[in-house]
N, C-alpha and C positions, 0 to 999 in steps of 0.2 A: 474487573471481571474478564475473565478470557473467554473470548471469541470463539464459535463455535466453528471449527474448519469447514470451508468449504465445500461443493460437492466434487470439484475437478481435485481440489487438495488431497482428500479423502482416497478418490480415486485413485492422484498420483501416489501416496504415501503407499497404499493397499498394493498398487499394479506394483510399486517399487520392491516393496517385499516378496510375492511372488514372485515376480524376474529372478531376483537374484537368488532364490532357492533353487529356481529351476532352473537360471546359468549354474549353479551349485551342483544341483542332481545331475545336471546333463556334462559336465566337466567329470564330474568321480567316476560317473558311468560308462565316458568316451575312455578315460583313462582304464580302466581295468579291462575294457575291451582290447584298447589297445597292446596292452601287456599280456592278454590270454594269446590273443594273436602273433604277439611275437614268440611266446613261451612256446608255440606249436612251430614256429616255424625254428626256431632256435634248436629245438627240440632236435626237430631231423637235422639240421645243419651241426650239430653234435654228433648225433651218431658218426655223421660221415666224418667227422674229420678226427673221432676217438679211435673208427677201425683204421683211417687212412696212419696215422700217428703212431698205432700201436705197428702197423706193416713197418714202417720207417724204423721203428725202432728193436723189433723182435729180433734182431740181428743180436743185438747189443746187450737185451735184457734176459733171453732165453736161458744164457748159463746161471740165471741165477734158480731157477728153476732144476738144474743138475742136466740139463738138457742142451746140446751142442751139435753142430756139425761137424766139428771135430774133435767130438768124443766129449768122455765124461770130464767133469769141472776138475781143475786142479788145486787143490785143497789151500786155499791162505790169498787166492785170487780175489776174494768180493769185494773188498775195495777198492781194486782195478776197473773192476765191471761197472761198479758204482760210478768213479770216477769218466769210465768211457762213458758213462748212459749222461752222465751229466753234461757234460761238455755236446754230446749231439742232439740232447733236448734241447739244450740253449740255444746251437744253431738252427736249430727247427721251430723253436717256437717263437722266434726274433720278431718275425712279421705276422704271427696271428695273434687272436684273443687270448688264448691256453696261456691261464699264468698259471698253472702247478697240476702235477700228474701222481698218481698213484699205481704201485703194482701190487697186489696179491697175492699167496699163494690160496690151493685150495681150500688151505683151513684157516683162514681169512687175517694170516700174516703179512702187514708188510715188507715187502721184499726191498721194494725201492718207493721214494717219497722226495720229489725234489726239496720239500721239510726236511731235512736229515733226522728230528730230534723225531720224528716219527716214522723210521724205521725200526724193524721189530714189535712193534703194537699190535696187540691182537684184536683183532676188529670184525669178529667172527660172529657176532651178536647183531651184526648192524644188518635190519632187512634186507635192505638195498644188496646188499653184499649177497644176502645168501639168495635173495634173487634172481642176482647174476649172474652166482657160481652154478645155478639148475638149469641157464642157458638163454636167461631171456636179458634183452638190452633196455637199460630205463635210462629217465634223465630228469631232475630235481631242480627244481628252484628252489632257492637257500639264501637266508638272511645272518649272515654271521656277522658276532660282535669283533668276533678278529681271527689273520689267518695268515701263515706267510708264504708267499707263493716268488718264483724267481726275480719279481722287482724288489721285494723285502715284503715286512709286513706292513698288513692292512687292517682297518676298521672298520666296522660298521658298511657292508658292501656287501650287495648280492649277488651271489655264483650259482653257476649251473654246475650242477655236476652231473655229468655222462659214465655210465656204467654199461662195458659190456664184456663177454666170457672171452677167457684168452685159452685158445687151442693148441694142441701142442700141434709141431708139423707132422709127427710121423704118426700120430692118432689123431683124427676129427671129430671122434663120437665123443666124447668125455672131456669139460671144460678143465685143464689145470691153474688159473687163476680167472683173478678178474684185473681189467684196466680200467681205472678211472683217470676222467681228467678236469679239472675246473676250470669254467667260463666264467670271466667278469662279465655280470648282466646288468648292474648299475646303471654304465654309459647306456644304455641301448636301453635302460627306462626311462632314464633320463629325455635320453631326446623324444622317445614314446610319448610323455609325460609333456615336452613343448609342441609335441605334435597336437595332441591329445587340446592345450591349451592355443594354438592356432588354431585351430578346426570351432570348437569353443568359442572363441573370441572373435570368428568373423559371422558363426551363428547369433553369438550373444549382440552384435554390430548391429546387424539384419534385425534382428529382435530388438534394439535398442530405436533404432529410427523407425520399426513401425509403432512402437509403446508411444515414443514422441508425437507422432505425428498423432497419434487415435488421442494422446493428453491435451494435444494443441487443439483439434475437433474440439474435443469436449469442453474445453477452457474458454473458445473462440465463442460457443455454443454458450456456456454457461455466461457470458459477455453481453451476448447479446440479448439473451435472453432480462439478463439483469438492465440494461441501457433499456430496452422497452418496456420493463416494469418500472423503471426509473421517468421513464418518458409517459407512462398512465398518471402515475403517479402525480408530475409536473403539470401534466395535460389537467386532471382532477382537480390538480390544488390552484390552477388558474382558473378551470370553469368557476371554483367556488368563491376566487378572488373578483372577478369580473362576475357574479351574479352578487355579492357582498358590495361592491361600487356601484351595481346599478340600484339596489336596493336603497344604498346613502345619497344616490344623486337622486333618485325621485323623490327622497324627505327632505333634501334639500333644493330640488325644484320648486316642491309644493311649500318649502318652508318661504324662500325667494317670492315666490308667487304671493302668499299671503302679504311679503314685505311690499310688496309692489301693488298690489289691491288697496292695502291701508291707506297712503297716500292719497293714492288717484281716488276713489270713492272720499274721501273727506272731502278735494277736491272738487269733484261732479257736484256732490252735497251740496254742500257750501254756495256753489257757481248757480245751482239751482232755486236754492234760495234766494241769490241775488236778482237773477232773473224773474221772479213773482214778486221782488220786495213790494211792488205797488199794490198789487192783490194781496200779499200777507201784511202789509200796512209797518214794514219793518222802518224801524228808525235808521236816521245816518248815521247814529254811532254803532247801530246793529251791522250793517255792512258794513264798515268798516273794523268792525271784530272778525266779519266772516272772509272780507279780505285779509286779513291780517294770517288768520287761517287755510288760506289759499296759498299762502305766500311762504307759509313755512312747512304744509304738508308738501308742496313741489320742490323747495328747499333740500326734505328730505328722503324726497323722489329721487332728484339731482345725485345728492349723494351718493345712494346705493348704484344708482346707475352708472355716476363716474369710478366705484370702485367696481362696478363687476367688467368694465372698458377697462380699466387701469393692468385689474388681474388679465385679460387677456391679450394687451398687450406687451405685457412683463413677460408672460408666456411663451408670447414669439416672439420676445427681443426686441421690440420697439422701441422701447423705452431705455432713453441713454442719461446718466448723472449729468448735470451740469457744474463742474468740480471747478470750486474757489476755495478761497481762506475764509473759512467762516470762525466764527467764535463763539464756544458752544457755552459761554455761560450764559451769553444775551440771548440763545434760542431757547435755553432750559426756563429764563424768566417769561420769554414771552409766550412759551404754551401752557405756562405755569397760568399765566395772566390771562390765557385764551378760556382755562378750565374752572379758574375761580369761582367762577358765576354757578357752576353745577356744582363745585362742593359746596359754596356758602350753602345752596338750598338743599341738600344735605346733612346738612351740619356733618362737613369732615373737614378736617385741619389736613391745609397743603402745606409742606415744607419743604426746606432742599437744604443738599449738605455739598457747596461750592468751592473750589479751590480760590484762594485768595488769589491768585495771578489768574490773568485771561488763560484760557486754551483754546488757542486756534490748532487749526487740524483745514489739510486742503479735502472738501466732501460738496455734497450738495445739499446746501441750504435748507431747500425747499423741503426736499424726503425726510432730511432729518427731523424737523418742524412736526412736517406731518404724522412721522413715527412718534415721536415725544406725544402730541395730539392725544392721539389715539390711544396712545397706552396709559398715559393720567386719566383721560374720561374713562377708560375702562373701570381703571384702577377703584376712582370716583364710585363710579356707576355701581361694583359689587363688593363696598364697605360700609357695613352701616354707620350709623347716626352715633356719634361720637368717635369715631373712628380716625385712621390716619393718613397721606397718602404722602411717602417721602422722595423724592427726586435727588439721587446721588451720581456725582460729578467725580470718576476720579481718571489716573492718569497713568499708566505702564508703561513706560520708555521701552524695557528690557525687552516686553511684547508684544510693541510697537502696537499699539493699542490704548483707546482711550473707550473706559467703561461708560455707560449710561442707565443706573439701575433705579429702577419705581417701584420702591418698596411701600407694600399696604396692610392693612389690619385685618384684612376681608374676611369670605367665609371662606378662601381658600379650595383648592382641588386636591383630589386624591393622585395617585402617579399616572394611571393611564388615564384619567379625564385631563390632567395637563399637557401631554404630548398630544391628545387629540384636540386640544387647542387651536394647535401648528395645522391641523389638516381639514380645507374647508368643509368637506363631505359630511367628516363626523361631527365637524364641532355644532354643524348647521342641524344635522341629524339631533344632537343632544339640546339645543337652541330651542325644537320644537318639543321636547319630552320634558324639558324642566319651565316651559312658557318663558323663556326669559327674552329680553328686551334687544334688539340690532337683529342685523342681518349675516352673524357669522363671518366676515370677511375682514372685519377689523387685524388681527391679527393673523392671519395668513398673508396678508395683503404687506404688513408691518415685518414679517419673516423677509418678504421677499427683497421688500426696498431695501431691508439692511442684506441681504445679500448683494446686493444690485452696486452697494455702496463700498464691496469686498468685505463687510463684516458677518454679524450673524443675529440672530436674536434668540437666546434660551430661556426660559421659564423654571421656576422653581416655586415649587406649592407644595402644602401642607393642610390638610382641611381641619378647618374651625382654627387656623391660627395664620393665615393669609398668603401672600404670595409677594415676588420678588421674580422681575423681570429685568433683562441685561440685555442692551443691545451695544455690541461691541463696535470698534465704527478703527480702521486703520488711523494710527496718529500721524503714520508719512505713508505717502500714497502707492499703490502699488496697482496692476493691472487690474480694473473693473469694469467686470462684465456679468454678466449672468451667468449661473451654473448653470451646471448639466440638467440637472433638475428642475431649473427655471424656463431652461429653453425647451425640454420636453413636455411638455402640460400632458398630465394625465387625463383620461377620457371624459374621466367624469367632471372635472375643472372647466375642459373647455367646452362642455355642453351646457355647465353651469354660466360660466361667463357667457 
């Protein structure tokens, strides 16, 4: 699905199209300005230099006209004249623009044409002509596809062409031709036309770095606008994280609480009893049941108490392995051995699936013991009656890893009741909504040792067909310590511990 652009995006693409129309508009517009400007001043600077040209030259061109200072023409001369007129245009028009000239007679013949092949052409029909032959001076700008003027021919180039009345000397009222001459105007729009695009391109500059800088506002704006909606955003989704932990740490205070009442009240009970056995007339085998009772609700008082002490000091890192060569078959038999007694009275079958060679691994002892513990009584505790609970031993070299998994028949969890296993708040939270038995920290507590140990502990369930727990454990030893996540106890952890 594609993304919906931006609002600076939007901006920039919109602001980008209008710029460059309007560097567009204002380019065509500067140009033709340009060119009307020069065409006017081109204009007079023609004129002057058509009447100066034709002065220069009326010496020369006059007899063809039949008109002389020495009398009338002598018959079979016009190719002389011709030839004179050519050779003093050439030295005349060496150093100006004038690439080609024209003479007329009255009835708009050419006389002379530095073109030769258009001498004699009647050209009597052309406006321009018979506008000029009634006395008035014009000047044209013209786009010819071709034309040959004294450098040779040309294409596709535009000329000025200057028209004004040629007088005779010894009559000035009555025009007997016209003089034209053409200007290449090309070069002089040319440069107009990079004029035109200088002028343009330092406006368009100008307009360029204010567009940026008003894109840069907007984008800096649209930035931050987005980073504080991003930051509510964060700010919200944390209030509702930290009122979500506080809400799991008071069902798991009150849950704790209840575990810690149990005890000590059977306790008091009991104690009280003993204290009136002469008034209640109780038997010595009676106190001795309600001792016996004493003995194990403090028991497992003790308990809870040493693991909510254990979790916080795992927490802040107090707690360091004490790393030997142990041999994890003989620790898998003896928690195997420790647990028996709670599946016999169950009826669940404990089994184990051992490697025929010892495996020693350098760890410590004790955690490991106590992790196996913990995770068979669980295992135990939520399998019913006929049920299984297997203890598997294997061995990864390649991932320097020795497995340790407690496979059972139980009723299993679904995916997120399993991960909130791992975490004391919820599990303690869902401890108290399904009434079930312990104090939640069995496993958080068993997470942490196997981390403590450089390994880990993952769970894997399935509801109504049981569960399969791995605690990985390093087979050659490498740096252990606490995670990041160990050493920073969450809030509600260390208010619970």
């Amino acid at each position: 699905m594609r993304r919906k652009p931006t609002l600076p995006r939007r901006f920039a693409i919109l602001g980008a199209v209008l710029f460059l129309i309007a560097a567009s508009g204002l380019t065509y517009f500067d140009y033709r300005l340009a060119v009307e400007r020069m065409a006017d001043v081109q204009h007079s600077a023609s004129m002057v230099a058509a009447r100066t040209l034709w002065t220069q030259l009326q010496n020369y061109a006059l007899p063809l006209f039949g008109i002389s200072e020495r009398g009338p023409p002598v018959r079979g001369i016009q190719a002389l004249i011709i030839e004179e007129i050519d050779q003093q245009t050439r030295e005349t028009l060496l150093n100006t623009d004038i690439d080609k000239i024209k003479i007329y007679d009255a009835h708009g013949r050419v006389l002379y044409s530095t073109d030769h092949a258009q001498i004699g052409d009647d050209d009597s029909k052309n406006p321009r002509f018979q506008a000029s032959i009634a006395g008035e001076e014009s000047s044209y700008r013209e786009e010819l596809g071709s034309i040959v003027t004294i450098h040779g021919p040309q294409r596709n180039v535009v000329m000025q062409a200057t028209y004004v009345p040629i007088f005779s000397p010894l009559d000035n009222i009555a025009p007997i031709g016209v003089f034209e001459i053409f200007t290449d105007f090309s070069r002089l729009e040319k440069a107009a036309q990079v004029r035109a695009w200088v002028r343009v391109s330092v406006v368009a500059l100008g307009l360029a770095i204010l567009y940026g800088l008003l894109v840069l506002i907007v984008t800096l704006n649209d930035r931050a606008l987005r980073k504080a909606e991003e930051e509510r955003g964060n700010a919200i989704a944390e209030v509702v994280k930290v009122r979500a932990e506080d809400a799991s740490k008071s069902a798991f205070l009150a849950h704790m609480s209840h575990e810690l009442r149990t005890p000590l009240n059977a306790i008091i009970g009991f104690s009280e009893f003993i204290e009136k056995a002469e008034s209640l007339h109780l038997s010595q085998d009676k106190i001795i049941e309600y001792a016996g009772d004493i003995r194990m609700s403090a028991a497992h008082l003790l308990r809870i108490i040493n693991d909510l002490l254990d979790l916080t000091r795992l927490d802040l890192g107090r707690i360091r392995p004490e790393v030997d060569a142990v041999k994890l078959t003989d620790v898998v038999r003896e928690a195997m051995s420790m647990v028996s007694t709670q599946a016999a009275q169950g009826n669940v079958t404990l089994a184990s699936r051992l490697p025929e060679e010892p495996v020693v691994v350098q760890t410590d002892r004790q955690r490991v013991k106590q992790i196996l513990v913990n995770l068979l009584s669980n295992a135990v505790k939520f399998t019913p009656e006929l049920g299984s609970v297997t203890a598997i031993l294997s061995v990864h070299p390649a991932d320097n890893l020795v497995l340790l998994r407690v496979v059972d028949t139980g009723i299993g969890r679904s995916g997120d009741e399993t991960s909130d296993r791992l975490n004391i708040l919820k599990y303690g939270d869902a401890m108290i909504a399904r009434k079930l038995a312990g104090g939640g920290l069995g496993l958080p507590l068993c997470q942490r040792y196997a981390r403590l140990l450089g390994g880990d502990l993952r769970i894997e369930s399935e509801l109504g067909r049981g569960t399969t727990v791995t605690l990985e454990i390093p087979l050659r030893p490498r740096a252990i310590e606490p995670s990041a996540d160990d050493k920073q106890a969450s809030p509600g952890e260390s208010a619970a511990a």
